[in-house]
PQR file of N, CA, C, O and H, with PARSE charges and radii, in Angstrom:
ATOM      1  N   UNK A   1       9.192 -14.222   1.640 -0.4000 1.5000
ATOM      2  CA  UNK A   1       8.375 -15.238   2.266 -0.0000 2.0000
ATOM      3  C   UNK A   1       8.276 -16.412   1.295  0.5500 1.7000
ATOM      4  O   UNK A   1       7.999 -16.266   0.105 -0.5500 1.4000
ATOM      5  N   UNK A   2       8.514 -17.548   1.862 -0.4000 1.5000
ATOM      6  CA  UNK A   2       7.955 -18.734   1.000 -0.0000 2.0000
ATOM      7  C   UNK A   2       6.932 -19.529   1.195  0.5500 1.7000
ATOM      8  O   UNK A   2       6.599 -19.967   2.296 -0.5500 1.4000
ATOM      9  H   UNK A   2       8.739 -17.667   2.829  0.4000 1.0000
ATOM     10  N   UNK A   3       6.342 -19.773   0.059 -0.4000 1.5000
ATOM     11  CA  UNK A   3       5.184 -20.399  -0.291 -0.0000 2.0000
ATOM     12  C   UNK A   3       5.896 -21.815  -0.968  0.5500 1.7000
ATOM     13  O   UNK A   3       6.782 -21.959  -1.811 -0.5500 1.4000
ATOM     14  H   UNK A   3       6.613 -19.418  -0.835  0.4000 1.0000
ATOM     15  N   UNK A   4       4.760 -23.145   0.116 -0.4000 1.5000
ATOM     16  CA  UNK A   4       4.918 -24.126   0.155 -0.0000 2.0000
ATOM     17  C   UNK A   4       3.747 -24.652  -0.211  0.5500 1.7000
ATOM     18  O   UNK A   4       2.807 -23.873  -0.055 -0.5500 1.4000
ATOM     19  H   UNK A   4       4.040 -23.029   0.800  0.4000 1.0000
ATOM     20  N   UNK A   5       3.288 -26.418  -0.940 -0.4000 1.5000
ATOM     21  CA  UNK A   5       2.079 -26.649  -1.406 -0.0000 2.0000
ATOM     22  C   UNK A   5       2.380 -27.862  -0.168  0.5500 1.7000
ATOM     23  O   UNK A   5       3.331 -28.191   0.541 -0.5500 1.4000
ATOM     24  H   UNK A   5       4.052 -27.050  -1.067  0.4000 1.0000
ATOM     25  N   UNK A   6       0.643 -28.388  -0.433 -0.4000 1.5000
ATOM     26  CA  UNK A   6       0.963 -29.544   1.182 -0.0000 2.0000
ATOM     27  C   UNK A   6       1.525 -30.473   0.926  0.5500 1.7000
ATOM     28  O   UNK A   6       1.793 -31.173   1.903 -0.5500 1.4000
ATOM     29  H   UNK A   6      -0.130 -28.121  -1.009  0.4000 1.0000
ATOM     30  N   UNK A   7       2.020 -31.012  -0.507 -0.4000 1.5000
ATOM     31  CA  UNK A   7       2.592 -31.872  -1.192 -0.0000 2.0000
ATOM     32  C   UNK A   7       4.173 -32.197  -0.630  0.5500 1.7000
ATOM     33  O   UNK A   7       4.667 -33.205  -0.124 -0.5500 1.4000
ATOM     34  H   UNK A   7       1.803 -30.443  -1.301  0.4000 1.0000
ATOM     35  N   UNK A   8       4.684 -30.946  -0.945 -0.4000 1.5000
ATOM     36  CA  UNK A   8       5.643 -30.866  -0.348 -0.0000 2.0000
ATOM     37  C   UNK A   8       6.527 -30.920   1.026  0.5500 1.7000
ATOM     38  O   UNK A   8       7.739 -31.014   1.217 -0.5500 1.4000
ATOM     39  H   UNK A   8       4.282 -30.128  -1.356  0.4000 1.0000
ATOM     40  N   UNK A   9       5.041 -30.788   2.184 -0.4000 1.5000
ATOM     41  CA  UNK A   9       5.842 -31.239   3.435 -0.0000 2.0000
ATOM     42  C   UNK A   9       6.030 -32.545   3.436  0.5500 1.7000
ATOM     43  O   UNK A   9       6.197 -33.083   4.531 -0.5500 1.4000
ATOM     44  H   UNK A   9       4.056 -30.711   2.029  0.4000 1.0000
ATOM     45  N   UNK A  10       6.047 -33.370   2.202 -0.4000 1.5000
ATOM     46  CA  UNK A  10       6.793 -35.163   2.626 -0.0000 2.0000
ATOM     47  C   UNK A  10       8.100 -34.928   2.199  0.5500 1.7000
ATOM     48  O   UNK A  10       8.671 -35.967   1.867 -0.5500 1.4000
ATOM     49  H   UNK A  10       5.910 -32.933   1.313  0.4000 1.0000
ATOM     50  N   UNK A  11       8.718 -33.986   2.104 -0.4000 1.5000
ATOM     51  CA  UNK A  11      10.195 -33.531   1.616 -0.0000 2.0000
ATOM     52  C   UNK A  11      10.388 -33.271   3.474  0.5500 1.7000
ATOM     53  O   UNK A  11      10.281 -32.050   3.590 -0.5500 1.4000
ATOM     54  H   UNK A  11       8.254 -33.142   2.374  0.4000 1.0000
ATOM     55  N   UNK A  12      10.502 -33.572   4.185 -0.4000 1.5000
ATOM     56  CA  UNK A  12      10.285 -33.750   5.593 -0.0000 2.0000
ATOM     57  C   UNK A  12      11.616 -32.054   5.946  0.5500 1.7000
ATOM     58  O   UNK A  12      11.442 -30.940   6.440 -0.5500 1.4000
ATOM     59  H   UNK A  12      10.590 -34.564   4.091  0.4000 1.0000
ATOM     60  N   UNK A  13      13.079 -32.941   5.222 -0.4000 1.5000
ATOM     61  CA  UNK A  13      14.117 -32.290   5.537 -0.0000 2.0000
ATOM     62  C   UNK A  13      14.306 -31.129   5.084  0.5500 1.7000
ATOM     63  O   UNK A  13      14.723 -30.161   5.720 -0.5500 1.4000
ATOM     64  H   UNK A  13      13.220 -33.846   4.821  0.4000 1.0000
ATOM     65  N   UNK A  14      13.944 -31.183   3.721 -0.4000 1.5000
ATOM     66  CA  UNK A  14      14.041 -29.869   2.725 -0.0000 2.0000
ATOM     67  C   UNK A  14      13.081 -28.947   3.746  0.5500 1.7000
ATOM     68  O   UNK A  14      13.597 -27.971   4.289 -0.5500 1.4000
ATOM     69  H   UNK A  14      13.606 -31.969   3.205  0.4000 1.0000
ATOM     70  N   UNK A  15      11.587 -29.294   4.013 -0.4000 1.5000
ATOM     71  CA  UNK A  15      11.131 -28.359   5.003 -0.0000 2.0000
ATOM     72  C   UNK A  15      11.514 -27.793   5.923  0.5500 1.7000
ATOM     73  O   UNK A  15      11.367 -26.585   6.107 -0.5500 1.4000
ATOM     74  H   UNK A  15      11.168 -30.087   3.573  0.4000 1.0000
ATOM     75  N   UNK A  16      12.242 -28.806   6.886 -0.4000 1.5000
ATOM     76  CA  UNK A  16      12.845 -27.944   8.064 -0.0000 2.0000
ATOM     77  C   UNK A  16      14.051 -27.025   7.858  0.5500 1.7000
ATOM     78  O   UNK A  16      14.370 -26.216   8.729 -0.5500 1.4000
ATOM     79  H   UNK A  16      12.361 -29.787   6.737  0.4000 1.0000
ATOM     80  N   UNK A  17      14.846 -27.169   6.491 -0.4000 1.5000
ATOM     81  CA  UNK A  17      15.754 -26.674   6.529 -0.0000 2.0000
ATOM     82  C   UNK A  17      15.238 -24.777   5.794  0.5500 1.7000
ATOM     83  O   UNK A  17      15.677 -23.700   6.197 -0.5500 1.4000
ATOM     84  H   UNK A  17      14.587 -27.826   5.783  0.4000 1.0000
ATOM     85  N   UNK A  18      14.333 -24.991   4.797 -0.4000 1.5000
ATOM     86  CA  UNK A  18      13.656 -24.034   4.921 -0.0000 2.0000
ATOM     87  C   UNK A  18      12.687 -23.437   5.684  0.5500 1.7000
ATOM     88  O   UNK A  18      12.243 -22.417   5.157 -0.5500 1.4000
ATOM     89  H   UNK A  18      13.976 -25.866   4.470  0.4000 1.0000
ATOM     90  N   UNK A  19      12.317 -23.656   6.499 -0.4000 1.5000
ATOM     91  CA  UNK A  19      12.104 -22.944   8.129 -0.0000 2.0000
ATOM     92  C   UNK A  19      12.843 -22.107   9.111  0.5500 1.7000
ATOM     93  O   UNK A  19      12.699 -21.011   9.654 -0.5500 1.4000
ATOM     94  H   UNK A  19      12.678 -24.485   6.926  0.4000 1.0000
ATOM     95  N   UNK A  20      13.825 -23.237   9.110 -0.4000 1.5000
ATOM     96  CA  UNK A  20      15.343 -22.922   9.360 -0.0000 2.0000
ATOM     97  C   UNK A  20      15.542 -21.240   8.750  0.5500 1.7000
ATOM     98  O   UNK A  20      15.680 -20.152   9.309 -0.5500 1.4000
ATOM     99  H   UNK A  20      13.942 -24.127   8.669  0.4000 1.0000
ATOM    100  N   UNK A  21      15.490 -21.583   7.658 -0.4000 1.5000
ATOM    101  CA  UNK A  21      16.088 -20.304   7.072 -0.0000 2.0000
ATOM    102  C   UNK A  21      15.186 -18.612   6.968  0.5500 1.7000
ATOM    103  O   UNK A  21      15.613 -17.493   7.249 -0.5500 1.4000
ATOM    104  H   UNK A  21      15.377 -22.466   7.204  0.4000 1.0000
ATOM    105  N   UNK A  22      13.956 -19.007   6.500 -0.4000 1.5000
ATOM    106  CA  UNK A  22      13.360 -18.303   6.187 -0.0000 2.0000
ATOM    107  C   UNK A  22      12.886 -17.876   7.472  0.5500 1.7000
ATOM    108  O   UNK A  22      13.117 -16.719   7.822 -0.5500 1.4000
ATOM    109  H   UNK A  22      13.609 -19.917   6.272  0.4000 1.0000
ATOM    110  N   UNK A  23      12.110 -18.837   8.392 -0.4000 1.5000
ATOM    111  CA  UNK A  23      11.601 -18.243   9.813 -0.0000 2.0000
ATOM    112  C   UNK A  23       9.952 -18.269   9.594  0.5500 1.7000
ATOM    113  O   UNK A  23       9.089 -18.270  10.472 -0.5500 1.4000
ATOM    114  H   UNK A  23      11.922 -19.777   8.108  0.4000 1.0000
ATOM    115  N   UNK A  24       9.807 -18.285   8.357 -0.4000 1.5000
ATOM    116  CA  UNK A  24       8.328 -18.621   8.082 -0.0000 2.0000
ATOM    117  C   UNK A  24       8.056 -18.648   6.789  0.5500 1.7000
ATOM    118  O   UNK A  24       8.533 -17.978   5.873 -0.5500 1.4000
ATOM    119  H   UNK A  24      10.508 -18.284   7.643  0.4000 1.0000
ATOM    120  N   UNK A  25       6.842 -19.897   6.787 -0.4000 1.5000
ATOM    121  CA  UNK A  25       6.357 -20.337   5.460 -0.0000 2.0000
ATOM    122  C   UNK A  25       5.038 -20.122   5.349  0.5500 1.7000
ATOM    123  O   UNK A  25       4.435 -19.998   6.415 -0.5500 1.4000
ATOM    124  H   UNK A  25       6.454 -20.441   7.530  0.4000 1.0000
ATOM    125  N   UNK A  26       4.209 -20.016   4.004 -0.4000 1.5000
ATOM    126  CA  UNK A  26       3.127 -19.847   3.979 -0.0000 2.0000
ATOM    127  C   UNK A  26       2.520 -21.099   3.207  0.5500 1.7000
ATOM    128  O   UNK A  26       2.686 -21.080   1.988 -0.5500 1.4000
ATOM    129  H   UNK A  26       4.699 -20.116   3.138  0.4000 1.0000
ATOM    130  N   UNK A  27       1.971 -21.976   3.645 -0.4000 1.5000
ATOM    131  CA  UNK A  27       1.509 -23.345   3.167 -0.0000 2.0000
ATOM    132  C   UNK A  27       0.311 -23.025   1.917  0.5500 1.7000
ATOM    133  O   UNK A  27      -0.624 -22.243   2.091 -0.5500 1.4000
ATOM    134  H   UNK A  27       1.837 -21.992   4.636  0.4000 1.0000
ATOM    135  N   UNK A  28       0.468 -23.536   1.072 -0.4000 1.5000
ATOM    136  CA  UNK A  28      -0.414 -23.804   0.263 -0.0000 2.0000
ATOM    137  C   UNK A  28      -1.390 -24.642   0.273  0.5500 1.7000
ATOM    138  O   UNK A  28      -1.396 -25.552   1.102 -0.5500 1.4000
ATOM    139  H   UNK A  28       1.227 -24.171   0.931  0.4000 1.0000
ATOM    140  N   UNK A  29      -2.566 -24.468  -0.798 -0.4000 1.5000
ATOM    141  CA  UNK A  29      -3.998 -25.370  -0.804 -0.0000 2.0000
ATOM    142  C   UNK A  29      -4.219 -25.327  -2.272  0.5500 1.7000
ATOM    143  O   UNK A  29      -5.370 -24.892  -2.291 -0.5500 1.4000
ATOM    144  H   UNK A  29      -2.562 -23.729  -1.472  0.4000 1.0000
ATOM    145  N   UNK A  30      -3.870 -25.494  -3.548 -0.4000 1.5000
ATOM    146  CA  UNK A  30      -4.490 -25.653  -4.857 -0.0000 2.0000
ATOM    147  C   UNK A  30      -4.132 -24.263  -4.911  0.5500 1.7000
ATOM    148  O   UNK A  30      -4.927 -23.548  -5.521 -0.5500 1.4000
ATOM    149  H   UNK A  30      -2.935 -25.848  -3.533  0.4000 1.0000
ATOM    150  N   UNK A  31      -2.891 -23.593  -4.302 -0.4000 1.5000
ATOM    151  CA  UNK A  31      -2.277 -22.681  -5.134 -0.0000 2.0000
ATOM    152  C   UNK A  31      -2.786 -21.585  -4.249  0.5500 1.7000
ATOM    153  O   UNK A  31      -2.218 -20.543  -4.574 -0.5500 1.4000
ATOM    154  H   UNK A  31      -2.245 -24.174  -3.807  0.4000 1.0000
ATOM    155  N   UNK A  32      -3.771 -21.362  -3.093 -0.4000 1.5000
ATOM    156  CA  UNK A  32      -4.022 -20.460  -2.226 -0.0000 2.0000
ATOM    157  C   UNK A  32      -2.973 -20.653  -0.814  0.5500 1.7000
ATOM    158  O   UNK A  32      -2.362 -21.686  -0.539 -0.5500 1.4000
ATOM    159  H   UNK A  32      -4.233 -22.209  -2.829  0.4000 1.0000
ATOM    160  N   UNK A  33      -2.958 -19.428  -0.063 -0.4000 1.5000
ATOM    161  CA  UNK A  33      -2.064 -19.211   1.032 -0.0000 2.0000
ATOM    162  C   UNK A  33      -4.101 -20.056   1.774  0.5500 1.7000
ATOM    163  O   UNK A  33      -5.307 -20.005   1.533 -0.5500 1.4000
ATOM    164  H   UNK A  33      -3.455 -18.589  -0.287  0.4000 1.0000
ATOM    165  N   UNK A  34      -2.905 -20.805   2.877 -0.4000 1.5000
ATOM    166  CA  UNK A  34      -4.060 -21.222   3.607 -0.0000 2.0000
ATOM    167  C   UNK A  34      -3.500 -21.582   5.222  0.5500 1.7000
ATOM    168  O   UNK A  34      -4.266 -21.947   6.114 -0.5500 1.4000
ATOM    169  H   UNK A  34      -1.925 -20.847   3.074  0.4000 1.0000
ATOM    170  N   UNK A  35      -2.289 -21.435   5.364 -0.4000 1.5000
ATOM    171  CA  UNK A  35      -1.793 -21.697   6.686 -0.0000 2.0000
ATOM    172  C   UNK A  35      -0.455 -20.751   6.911  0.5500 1.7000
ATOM    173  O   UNK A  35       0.068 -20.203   5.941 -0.5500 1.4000
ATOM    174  H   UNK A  35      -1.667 -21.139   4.639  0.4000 1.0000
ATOM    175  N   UNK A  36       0.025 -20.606   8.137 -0.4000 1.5000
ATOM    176  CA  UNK A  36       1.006 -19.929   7.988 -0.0000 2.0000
ATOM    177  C   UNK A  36       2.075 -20.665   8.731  0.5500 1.7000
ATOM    178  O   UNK A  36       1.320 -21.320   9.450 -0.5500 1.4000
ATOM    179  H   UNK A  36      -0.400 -21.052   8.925  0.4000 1.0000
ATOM    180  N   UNK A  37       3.428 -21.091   9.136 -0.4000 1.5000
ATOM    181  CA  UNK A  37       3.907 -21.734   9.843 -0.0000 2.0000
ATOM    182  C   UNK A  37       5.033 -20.974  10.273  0.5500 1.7000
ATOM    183  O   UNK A  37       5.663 -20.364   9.410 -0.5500 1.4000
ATOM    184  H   UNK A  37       4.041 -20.560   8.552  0.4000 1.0000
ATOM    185  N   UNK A  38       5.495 -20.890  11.818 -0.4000 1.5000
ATOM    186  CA  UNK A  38       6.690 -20.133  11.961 -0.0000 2.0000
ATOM    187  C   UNK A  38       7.678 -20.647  13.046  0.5500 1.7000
ATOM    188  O   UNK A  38       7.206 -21.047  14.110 -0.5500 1.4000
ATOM    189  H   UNK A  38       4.983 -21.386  12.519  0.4000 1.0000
ATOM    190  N   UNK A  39       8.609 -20.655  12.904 -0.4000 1.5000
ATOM    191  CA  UNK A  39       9.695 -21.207  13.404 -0.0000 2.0000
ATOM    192  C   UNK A  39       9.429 -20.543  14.601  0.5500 1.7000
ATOM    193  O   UNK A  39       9.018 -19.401  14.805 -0.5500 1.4000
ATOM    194  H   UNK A  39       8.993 -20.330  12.040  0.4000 1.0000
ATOM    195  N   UNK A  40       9.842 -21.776  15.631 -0.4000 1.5000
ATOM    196  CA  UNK A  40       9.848 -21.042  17.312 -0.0000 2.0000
ATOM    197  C   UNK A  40      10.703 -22.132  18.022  0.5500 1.7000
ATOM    198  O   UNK A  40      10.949 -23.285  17.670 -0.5500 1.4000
ATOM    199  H   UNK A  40      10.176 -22.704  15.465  0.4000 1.0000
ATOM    200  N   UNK A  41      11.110 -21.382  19.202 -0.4000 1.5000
ATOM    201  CA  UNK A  41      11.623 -22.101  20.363 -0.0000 2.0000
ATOM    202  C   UNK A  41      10.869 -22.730  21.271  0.5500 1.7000
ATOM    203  O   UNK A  41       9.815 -22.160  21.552 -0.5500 1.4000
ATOM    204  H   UNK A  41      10.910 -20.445  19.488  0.4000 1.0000
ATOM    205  N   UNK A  42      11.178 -24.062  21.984 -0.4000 1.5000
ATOM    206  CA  UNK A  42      10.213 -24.302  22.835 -0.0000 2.0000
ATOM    207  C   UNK A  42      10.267 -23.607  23.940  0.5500 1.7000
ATOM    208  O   UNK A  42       9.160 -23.444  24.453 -0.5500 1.4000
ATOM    209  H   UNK A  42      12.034 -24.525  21.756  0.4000 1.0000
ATOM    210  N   UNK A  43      11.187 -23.118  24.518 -0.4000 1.5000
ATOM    211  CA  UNK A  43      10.976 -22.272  25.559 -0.0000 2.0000
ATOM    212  C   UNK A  43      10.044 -20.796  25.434  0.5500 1.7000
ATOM    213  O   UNK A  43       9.635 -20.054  26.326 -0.5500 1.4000
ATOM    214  H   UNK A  43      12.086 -23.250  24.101  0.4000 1.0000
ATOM    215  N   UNK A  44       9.911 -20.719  24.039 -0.4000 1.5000
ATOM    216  CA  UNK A  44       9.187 -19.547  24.393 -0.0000 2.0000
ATOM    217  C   UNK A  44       7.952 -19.616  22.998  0.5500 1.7000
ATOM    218  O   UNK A  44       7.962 -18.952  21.962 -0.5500 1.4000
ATOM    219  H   UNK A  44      10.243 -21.322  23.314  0.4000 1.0000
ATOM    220  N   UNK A  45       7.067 -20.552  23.397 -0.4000 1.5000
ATOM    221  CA  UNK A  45       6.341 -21.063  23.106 -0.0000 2.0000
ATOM    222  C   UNK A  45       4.931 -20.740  23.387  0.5500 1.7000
ATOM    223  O   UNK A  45       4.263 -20.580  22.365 -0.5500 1.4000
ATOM    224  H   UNK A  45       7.059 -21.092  24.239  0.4000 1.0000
ATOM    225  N   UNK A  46       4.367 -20.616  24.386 -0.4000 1.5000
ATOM    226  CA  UNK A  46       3.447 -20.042  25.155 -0.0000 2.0000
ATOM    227  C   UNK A  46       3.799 -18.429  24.749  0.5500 1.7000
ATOM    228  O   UNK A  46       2.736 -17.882  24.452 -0.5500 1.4000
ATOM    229  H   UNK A  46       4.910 -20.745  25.216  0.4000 1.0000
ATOM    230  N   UNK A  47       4.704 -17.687  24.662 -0.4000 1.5000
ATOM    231  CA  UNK A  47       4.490 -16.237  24.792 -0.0000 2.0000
ATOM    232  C   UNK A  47       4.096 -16.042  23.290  0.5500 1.7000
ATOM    233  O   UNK A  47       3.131 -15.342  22.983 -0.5500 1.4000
ATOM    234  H   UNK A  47       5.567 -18.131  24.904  0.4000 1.0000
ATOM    235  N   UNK A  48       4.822 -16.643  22.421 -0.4000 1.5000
ATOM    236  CA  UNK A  48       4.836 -16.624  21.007 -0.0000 2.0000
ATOM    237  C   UNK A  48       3.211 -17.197  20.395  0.5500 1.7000
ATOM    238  O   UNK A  48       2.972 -16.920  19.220 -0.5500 1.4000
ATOM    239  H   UNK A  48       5.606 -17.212  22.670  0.4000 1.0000
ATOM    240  N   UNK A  49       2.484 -17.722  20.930 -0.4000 1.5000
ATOM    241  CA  UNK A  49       1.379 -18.324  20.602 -0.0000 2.0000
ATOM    242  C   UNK A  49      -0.101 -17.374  21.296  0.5500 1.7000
ATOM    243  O   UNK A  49      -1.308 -17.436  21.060 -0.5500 1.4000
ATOM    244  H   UNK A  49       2.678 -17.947  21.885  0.4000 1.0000
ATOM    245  N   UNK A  50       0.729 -16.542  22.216 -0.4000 1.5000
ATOM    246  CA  UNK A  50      -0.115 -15.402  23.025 -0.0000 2.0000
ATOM    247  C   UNK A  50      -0.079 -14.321  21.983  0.5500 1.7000
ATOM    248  O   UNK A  50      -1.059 -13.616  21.743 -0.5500 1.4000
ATOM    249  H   UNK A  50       1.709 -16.492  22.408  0.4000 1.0000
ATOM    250  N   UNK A  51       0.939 -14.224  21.444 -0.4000 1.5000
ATOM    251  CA  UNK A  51       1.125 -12.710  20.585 -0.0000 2.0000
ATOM    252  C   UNK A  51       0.830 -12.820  19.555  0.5500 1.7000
ATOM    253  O   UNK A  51       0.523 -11.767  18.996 -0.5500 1.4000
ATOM    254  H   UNK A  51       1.735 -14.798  21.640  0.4000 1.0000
ATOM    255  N   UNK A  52       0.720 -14.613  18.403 -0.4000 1.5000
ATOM    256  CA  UNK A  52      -0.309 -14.191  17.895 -0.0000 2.0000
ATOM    257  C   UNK A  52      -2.022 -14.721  17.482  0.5500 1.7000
ATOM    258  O   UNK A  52      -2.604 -14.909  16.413 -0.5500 1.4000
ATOM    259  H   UNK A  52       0.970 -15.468  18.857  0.4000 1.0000
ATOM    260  N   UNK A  53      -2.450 -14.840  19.032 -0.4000 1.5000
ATOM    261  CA  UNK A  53      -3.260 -15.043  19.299 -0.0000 2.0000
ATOM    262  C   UNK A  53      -4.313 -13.168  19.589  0.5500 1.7000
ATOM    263  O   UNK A  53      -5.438 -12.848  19.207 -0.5500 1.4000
ATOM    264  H   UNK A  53      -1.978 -14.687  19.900  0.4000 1.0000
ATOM    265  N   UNK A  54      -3.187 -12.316  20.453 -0.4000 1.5000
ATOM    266  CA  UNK A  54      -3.472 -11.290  20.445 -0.0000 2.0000
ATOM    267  C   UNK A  54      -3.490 -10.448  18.894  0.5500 1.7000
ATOM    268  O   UNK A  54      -4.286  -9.517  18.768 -0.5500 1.4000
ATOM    269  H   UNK A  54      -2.273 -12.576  20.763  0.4000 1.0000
ATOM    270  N   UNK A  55      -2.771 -10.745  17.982 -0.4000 1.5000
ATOM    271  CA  UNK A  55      -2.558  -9.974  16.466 -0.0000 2.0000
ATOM    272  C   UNK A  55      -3.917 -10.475  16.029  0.5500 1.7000
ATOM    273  O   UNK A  55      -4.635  -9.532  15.695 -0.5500 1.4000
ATOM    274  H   UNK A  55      -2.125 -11.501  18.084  0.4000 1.0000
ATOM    275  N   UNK A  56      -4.575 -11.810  15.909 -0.4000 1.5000
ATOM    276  CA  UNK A  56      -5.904 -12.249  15.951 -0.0000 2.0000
ATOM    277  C   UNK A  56      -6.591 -11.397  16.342  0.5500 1.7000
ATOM    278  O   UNK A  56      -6.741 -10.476  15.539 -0.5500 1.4000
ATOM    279  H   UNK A  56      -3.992 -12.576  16.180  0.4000 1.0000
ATOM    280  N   UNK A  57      -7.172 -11.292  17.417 -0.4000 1.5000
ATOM    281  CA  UNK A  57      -7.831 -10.357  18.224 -0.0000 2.0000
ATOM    282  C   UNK A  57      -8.065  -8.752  17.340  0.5500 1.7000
ATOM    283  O   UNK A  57      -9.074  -8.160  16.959 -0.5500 1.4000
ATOM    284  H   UNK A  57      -7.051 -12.040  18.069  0.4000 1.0000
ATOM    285  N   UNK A  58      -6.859  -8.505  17.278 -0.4000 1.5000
ATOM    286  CA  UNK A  58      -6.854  -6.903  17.166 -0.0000 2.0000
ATOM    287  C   UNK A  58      -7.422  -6.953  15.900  0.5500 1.7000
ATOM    288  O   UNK A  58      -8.464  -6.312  15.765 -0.5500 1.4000
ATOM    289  H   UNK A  58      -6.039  -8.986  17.588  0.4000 1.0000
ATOM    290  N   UNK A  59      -6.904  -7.683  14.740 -0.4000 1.5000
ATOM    291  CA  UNK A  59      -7.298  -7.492  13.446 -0.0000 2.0000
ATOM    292  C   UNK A  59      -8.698  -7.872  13.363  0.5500 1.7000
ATOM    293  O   UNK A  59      -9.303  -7.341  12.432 -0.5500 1.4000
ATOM    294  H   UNK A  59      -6.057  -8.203  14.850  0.4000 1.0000
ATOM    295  N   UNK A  60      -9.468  -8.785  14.226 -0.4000 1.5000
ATOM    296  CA  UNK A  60     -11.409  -8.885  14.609 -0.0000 2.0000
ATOM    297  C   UNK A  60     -11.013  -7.650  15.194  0.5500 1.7000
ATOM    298  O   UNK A  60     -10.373  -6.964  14.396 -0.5500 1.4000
ATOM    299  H   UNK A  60      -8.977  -9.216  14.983  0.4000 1.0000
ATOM    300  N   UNK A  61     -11.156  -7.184  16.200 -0.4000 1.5000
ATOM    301  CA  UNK A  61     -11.599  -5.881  16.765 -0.0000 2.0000
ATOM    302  C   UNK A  61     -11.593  -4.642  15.332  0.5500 1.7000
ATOM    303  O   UNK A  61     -12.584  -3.961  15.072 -0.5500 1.4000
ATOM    304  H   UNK A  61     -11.676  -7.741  16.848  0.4000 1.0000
ATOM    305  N   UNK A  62     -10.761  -4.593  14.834 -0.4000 1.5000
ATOM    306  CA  UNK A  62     -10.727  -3.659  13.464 -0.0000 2.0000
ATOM    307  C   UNK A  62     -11.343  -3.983  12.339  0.5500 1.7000
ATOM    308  O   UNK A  62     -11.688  -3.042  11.624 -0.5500 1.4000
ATOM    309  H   UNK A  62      -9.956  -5.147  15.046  0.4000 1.0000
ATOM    310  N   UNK A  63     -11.566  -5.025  12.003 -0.4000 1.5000
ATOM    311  CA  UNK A  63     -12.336  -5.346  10.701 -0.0000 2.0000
ATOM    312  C   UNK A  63     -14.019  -4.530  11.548  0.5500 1.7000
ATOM    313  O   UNK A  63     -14.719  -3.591  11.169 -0.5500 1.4000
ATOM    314  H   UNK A  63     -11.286  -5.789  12.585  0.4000 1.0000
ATOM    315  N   UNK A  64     -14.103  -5.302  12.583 -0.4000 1.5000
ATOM    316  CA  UNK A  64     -15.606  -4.696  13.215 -0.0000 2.0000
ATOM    317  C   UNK A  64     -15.740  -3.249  13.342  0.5500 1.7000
ATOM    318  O   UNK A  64     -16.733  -2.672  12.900 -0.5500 1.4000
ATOM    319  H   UNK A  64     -13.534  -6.065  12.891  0.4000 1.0000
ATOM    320  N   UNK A  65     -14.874  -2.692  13.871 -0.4000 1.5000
ATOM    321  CA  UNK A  65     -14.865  -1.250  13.855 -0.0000 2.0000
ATOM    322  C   UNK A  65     -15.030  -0.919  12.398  0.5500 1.7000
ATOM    323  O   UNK A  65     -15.637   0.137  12.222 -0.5500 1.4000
ATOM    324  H   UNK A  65     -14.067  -3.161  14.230  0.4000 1.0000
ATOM    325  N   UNK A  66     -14.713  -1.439  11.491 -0.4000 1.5000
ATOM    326  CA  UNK A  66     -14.941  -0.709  10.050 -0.0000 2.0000
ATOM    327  C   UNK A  66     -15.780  -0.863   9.406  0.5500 1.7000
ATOM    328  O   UNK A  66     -16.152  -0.040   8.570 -0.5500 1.4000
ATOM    329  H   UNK A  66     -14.219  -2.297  11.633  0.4000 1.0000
ATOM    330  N   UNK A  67     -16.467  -2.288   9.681 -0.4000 1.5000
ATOM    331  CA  UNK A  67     -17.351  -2.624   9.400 -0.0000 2.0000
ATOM    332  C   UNK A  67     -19.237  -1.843   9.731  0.5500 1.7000
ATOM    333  O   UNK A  67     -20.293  -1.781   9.101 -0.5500 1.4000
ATOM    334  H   UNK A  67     -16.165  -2.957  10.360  0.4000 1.0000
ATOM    335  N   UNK A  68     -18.660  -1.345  11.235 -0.4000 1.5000
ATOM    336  CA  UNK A  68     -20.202  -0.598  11.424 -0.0000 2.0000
ATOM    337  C   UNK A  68     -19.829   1.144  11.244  0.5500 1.7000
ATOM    338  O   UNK A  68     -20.593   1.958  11.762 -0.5500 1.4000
ATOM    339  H   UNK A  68     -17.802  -1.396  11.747  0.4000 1.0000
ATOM    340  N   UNK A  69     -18.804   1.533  10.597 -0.4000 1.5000
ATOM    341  CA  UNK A  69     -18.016   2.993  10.165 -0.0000 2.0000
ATOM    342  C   UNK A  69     -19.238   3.179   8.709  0.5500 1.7000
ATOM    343  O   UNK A  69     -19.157   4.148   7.954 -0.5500 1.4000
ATOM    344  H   UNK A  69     -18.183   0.871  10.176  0.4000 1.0000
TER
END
């Protein structure tokens, strides 16, 4: 996985081409992971933004479950 600082997305091309490659980056903030970014198609855009919208979900539903364990 690569880790990117926000500095670096004005390297516009170098970014996309590592996107390109990797399929996903993890954006930096003063050296913390703070965003995640992942390569997608527009056609399948909506399903890809459902699934992880649902991985969201599940990981709240489980932190809570452990939380009152």
């Amino acid at each position: 996985m690569t880790y990117i600082g926000v500095a670096d997305l004005k390297q516009s091309k170098k970014f996309w081409e590592t996107l390109a490659h990797e399929k996903e980056i993890v954006l930096t903030r003063d050296g913390r992971p703070g965003a995640l970014i992942l390569e997608i198609h527009p056609e399948s855009l909506e399903a890809t933004l459902a699934a992880v919208r649902r991985a969201f979900f599940s990981d709240a539903v489980a932190t809570a479950r452990t939380r009152r364990s």
